[in-house]
N, C-alpha and C positions, 0 to 999 in steps of 0.2 A: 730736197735740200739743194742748195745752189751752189755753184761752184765757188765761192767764197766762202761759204761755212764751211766747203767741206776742206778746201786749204786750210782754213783759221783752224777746224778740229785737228786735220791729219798735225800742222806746225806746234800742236799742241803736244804732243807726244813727244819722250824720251829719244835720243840720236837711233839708240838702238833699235827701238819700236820702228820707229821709220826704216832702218833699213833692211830689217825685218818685214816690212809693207811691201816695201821693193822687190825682195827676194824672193815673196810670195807672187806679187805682180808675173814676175819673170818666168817662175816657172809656172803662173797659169797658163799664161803664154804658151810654154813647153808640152806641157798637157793636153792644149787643143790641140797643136801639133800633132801630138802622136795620136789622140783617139783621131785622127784622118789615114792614120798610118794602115797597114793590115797587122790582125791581132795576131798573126802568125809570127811575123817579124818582130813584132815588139815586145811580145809575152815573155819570154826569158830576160828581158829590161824588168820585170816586174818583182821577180824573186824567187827563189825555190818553187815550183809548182808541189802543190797539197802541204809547204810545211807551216805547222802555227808555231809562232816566236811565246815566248812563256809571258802568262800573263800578272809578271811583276815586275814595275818599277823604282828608280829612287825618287825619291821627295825632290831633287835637282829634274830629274828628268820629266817627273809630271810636271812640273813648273815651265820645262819647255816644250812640255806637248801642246800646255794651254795656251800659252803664248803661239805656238802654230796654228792651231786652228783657229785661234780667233784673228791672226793674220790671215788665213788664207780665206777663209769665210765672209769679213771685211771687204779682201781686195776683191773677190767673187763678184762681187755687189756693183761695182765701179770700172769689171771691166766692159769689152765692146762688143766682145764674143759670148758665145756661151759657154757658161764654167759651172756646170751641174755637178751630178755626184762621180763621175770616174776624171771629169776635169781638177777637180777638187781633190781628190785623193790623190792622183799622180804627181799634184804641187805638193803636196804635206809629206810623200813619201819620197818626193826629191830633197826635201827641206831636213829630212828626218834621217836621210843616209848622210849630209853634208854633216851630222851632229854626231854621228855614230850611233845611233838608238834605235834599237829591233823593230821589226813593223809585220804586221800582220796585215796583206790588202785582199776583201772579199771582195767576188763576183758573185752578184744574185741576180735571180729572176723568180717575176711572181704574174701575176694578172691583175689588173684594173679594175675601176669599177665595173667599167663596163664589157672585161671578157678581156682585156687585150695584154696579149702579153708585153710585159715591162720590164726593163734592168734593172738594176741599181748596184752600186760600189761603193763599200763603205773600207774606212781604215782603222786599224787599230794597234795602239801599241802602249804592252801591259793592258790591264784593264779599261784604260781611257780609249774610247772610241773618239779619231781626231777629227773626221768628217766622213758626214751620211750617216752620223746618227739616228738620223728621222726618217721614222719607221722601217729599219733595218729588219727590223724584225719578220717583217711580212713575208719577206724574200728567202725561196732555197737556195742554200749556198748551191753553186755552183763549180765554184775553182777559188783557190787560194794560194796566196802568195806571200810567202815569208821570209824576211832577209835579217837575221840576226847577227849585227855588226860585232856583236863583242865576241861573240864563238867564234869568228874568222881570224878577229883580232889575236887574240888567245891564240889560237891556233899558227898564225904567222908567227907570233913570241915567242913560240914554242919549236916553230922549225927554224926560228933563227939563230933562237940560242945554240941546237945542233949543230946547226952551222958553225956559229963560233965558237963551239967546245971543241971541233976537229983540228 
């Protein structure tokens, strides 16, 4: 597709959508970043280790799940780096804490066709897998990472109001 079409399509789109594209851009950006980082240091950026966030959403939130992964799978496509599956998920679960909405992020590994072993990192949150869908399945989990924004939330509400009942 050519750099015209692909202005004339992105100008096409809702104010929001676009800065939604943006926001996805940035933190692919972010994402390559850190997988250069070591996984030592970055692994508590990712979420609880071993916790899974519960797999129910509202009809508002899968509405902005879908809208994230098809921004960030979109901008994936267009950028200069490479934005495979743990690039990809570390955008959608920056995009996903900016929204307040729990996330579950897998680490897998499996082997290839031809013997060799392989990653892969998929996201999810509630039952919607947001990215690395394709062929999640093949992979043992590994490590998990769960960041349940509303139980913290709750949780602050609840030691504030203490706070201000004294």
């Amino acid at each position: 597709m050519s750099l015209y079409r692909k202005a004339r399509t992105y100008m096409s789109f809702p104010v929001a959508m676009k800065l939604m594209f943006i926001e996805a851009y940035v933190y692919l950006a972010w994402g390559r970043v850190f997988k250069q980082l070591p996984f030592a240091k970055v692994a508590p950026s990712l979420g609880d280790f071993m916790k899974e966030t519960p797999y129910t959403c509202s009809e508002e939130e899968l509405k902005q799940l879908r809208l994230i992964s098809r921004a960030v799978h979109a901008m994936s496509r267009v950028t200069w780096w490479e934005s495979q599956c743990l690039v990809k998920a570390v955008a959608a679960k920056k995009m996903l804490e900016r929204r307040s909405i729990p996330y579950t992020l897998y680490l897998g590994s499996g082997r290839d066709d031809q013997g060799q072993m392989v990653a892969h990192a998929w996201l999810r949150s509630g039952s919607y897998i947001v990215t690395g869908k394709e062929g999640h399945e093949k992979y043992a989990i590994v490590g998990i990472f769960g960041k349940d924004m509303r139980a913290e939330e709750l949780n602050f509400n609840r030691s504030s109001g203490k706070e201000f009942l004294r």
